[in-house]
Structures are given as C-alpha cells and as structure tokens.
C-alpha positions as a printed NumPy array, in Angstrom:
array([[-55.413,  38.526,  25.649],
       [-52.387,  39.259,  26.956],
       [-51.319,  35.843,  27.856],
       [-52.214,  34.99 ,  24.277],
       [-50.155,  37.738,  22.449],
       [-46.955,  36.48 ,  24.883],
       [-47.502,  32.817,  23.8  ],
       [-47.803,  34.049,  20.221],
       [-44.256,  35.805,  20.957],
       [-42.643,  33.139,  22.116],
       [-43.838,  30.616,  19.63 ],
       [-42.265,  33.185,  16.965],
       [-39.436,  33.741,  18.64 ],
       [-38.856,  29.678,  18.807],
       [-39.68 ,  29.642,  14.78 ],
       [-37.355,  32.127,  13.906],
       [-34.363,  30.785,  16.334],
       [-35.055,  27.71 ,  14.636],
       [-34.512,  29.049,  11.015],
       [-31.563,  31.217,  11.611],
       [-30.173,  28.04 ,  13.277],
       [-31.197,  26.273,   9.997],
       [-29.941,  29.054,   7.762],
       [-26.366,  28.613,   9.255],
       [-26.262,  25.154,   9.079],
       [-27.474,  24.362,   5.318],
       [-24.696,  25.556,   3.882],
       [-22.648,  23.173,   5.679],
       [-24.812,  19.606,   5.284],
       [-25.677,  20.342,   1.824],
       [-21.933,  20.702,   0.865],
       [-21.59 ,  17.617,   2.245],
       [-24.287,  16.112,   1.182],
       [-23.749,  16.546,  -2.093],
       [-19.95 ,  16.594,  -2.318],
       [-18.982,  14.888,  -5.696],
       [-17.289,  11.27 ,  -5.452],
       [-16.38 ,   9.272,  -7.694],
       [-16.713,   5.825,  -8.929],
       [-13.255,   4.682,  -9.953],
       [ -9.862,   5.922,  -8.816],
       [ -5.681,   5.35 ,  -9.827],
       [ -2.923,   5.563,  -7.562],
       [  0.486,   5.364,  -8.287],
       [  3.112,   4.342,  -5.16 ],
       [  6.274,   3.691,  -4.553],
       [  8.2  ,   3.246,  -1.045],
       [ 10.373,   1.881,   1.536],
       [ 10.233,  -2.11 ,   3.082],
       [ 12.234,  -2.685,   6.002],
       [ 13.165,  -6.098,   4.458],
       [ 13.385,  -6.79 ,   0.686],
       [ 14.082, -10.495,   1.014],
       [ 15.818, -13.197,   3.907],
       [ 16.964, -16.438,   2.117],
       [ 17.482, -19.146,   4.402],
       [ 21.227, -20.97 ,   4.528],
       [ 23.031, -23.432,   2.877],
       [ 26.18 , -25.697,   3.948],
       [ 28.374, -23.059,   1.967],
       [ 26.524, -19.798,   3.546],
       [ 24.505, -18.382,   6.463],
       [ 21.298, -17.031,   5.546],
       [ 21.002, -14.235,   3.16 ],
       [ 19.128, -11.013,   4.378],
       [ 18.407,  -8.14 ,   1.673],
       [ 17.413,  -5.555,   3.945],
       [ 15.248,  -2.442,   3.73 ],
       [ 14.582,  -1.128,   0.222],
       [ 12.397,   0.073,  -2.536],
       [  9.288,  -1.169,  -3.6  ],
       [  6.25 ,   0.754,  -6.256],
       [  3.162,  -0.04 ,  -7.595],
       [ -0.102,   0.574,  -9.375],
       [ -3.125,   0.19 ,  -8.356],
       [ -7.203,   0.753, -10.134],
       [-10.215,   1.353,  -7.728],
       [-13.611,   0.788,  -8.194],
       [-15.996,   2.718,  -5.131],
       [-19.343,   1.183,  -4.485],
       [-19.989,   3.856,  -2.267],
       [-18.01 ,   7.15 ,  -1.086],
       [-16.981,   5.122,   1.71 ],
       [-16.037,   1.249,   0.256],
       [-13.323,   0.605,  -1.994],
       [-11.926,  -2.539,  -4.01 ],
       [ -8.661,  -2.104,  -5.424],
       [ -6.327,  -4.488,  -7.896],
       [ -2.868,  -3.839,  -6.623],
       [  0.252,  -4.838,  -8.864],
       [  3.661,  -4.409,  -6.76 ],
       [  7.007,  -4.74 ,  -7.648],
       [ 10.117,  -5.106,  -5.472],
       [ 14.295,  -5.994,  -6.558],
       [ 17.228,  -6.189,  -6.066],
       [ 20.708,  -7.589,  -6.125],
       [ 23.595,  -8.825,  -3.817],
       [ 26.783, -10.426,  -3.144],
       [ 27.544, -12.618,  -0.142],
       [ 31.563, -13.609,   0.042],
       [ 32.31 , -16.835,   2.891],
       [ 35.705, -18.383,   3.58 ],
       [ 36.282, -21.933,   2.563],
       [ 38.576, -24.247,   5.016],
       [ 41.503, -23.293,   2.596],
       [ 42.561, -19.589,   3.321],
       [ 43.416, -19.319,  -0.246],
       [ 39.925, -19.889,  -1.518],
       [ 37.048, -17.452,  -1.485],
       [ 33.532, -18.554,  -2.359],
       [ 31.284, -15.599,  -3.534],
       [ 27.516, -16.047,  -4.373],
       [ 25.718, -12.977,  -6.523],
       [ 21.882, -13.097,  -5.564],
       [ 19.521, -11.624,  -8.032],
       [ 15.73 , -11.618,  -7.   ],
       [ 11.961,  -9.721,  -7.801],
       [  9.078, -10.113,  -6.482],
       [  5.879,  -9.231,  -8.866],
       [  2.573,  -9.657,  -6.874],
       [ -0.739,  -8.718,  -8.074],
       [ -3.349,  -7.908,  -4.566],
       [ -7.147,  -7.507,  -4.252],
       [ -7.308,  -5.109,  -1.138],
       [-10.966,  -3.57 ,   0.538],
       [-10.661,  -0.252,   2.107],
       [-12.917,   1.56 ,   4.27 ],
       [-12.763,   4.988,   4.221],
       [-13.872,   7.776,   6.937],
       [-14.902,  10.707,   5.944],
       [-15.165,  10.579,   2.316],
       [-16.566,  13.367,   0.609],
       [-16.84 ,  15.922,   3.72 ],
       [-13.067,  17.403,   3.999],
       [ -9.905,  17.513,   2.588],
       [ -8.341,  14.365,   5.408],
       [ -9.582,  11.223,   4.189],
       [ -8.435,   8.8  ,   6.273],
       [ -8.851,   4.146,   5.893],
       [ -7.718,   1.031,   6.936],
       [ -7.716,  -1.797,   4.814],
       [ -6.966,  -5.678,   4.149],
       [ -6.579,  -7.616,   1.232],
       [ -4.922, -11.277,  -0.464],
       [ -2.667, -11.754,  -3.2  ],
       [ -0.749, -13.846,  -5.44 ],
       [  2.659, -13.179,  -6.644],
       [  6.115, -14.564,  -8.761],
       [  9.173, -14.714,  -6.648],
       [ 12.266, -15.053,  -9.403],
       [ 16.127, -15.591,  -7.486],
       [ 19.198, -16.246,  -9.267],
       [ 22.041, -17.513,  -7.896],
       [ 25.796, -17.297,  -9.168],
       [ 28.271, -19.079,  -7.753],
       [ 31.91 , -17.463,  -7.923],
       [ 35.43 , -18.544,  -6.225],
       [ 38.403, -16.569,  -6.345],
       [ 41.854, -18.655,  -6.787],
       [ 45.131, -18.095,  -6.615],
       [ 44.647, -18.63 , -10.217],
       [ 41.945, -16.785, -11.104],
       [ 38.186, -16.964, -10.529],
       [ 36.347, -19.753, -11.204],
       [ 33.001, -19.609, -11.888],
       [ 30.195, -21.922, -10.83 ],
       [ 27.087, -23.223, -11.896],
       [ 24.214, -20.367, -11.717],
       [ 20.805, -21.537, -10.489],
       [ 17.727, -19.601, -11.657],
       [ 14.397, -20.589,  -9.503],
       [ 10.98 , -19.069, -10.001],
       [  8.332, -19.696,  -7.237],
       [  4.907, -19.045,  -6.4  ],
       [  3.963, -16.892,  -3.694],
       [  0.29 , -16.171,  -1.953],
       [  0.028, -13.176,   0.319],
       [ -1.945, -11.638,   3.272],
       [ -1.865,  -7.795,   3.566],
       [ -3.213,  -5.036,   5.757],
       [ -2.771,  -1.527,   6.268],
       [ -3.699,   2.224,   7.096],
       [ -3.439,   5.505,   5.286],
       [ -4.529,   9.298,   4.561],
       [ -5.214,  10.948,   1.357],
       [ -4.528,  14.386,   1.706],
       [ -6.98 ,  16.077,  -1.086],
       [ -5.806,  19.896,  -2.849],
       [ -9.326,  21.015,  -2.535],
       [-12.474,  20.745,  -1.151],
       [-13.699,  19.201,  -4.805],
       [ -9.933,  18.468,  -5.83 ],
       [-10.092,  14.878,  -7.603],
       [ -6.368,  14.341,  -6.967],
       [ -5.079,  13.436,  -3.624],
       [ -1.315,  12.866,  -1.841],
       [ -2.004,   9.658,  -0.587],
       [  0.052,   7.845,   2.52 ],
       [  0.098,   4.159,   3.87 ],
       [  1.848,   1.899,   5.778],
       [  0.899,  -1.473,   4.676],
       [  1.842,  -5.06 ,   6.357],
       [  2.984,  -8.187,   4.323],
       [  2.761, -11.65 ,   4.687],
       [  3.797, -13.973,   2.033],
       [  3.688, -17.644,   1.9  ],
       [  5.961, -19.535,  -1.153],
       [  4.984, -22.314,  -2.902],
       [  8.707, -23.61 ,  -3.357],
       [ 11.329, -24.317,  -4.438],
       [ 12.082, -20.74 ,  -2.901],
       [ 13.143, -21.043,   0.53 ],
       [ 13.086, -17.979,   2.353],
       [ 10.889, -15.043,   3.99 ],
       [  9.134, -12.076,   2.047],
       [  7.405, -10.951,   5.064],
       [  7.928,  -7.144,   5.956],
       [  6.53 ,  -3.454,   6.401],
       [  6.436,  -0.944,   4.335],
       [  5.878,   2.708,   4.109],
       [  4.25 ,   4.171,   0.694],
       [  3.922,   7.884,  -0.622],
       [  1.863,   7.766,  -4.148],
       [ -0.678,  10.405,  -5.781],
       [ -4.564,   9.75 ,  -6.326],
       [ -7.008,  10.54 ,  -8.89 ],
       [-10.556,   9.911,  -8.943],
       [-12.282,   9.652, -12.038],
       [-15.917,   9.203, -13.471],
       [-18.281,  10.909, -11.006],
       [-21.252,   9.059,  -9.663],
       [-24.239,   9.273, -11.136],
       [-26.619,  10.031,  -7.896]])
C-alpha cells in the first residue's frame, strides 16, 4: 500500500512539474505564435555607393571615375509568409563632373562636363529570420533588375581667346542588373509595425550600349519600414 501511495506521489509530483514548466513557458510560444505580421510592407532608403559611375577612356581623356556617393529608393513588399518576401525596388543614383586634360599645345585646355543617372527598377526575394518573435529581424536577399543609364557629355576648351565650346553628346542606355545583399530591421516594439531598417546590398550591372563604362559597386542603405495590412490567419 505503501509502495502504491509513493508511486501515486511521484506520478503527481511529475504532473505538476510538468505544468508549472508549461505554465512558464505559454506565455512565451503563444506570443510568438501569434505575433501579428503582415502581408505587405514600404520602405524608404537612401545611402552611400563606393562608386557612382567609371566611364571608360577616350583618345582626348583617361577614364572617368565618379566615386563614392548617394543613392535612394523605394521599395513595396508583398510577404507570403512571416518569413518570405518579394519586393519591387526603384533606385535612383546622380551626379555631375568635370574632367580638365592638356592638349599638345600648352595654351589649350580641353574640359569635358559629365552629367549621368541611373534609374533602375529591381525584383529582390528576401528571407527573413526571426520574423515575428523579437524586435532583431535579420535577412539576406538576391534579386535582378532592369534600369536607364542617361550621360551627357560637354565638351569645353579654354583659349587664349576665350572658351570654345564643343559639341555635347547626350546617350541613354539600357542596363540589366544582378543584386544581393544583407540587412536588420530594428523594430520600436514588440508589435511596432515600423522598423529602422539596414543593408548593405551588392551591384552588378551589365549595359546594353552605347554606354561604355562600369556601374558595378557596394552600397550601404539606412531607410524606415512599415508593415501594413495584417494577415488574415
């Protein structure tokens, strides 16, 4: 009898370990369980490239390298789950420049003004970790694009007379693109729909002509987040 009663004990003591362990941790996996997400998102960038633009040389000048600079965008998300993302990019980078050369006459000074953008319009897939169950979200990502590269070129020599201006090409080219990157979004609250979002994203660009040059570079992007239209289950 006893032996029986101690069995009995034990068995309750077992149950009731097992629900206080169960108590603790419901809070917890239903929070995350049923965390809200949502089925569409906006996020609005804008950053630093370590180079803008590098056109190639002619007989008159070496090759023509931008630089770092700024590029922002927009961009609209659709989730088909808390942790899958498609997102329709558009990106925008330009500038402007001025690249002086000597001719063979000292007296003659041949100065080119380069105007350029870059408009590109991406399809990117993200995979997110940890989506719905803190406040660190963070994804990697890859996605293709297409995109309008616009230079104008102005061709100005200084004189002894005066400057005389020459002719002033404008080219527009067609550009396809291959792009991947990493990033965090940094939610304000546990069921906060807007997010600080950071990324450092890779490009690789491919003109169609009669651009000749390189559009390939790195960039670093800062940008806010909001999700929108929770999901239904």
């Amino acid at each position: 009898m006893s032996m029986a009663l101690e069995r009995w004990g034990s068995a309750w003591r077992k149950v009731a370990a097992l629900g206080l362990a169960a108590g603790l941790v419901a809070p917890f996996s239903s929070a995350a369980e049923h965390s809200p997400w949502h089925e569409h998102a906006v996020r609005v960038l804008g950053g630093g490239v370590d180079r803008l633009i590098r056109l190639d040389g002619s007989e008159a000048f070496p090759f023509f390298d931008f630089g770092a600079g700024w590029e922002g965008g927009v961009a609209f998300t659709l989730n088909s789950d808390p942790t899958l993302e498609w997102e329709l990019e558009g990106f925008r980078r330009a500038a402007s420049g001025r690249q002086g050369r000597r001719s063979s006459v000292d007296t003659d000074h041949l100065t080119r003004t380069v105007r350029f953008s870059l408009d590109r319009l991406c399809l990117f897939a993200r995979r997110r970790f940890g989506a719905g169950r803190g406040l660190f979200v963070p994804w990697v990502g890859v996605g293709a694009g297409v995109g309008c590269v616009r230079v104008r070129e102005c061709l100005v020599q200084e004189t002894p007379y005066g400057p005389v201006e020459g002719r002033a090409d404008d080219t527009t080219s067609a550009v396809v693109s291959g792009e991947a990157g990493l990033g965090l979004d940094l939610y304000f609250g546990r069921t906060s729909a807007w997010a600080l979002t950071v990324e450092a994203r890779h490009l690789v660009a491919w003109d169609q002509g009669p651009f000749r040059g390189d559009l390939t570079g790195t960039g670093v992007f800062l940008g806010l987040r909001w999700d929108f239209w929770p999901a239904s289950d």
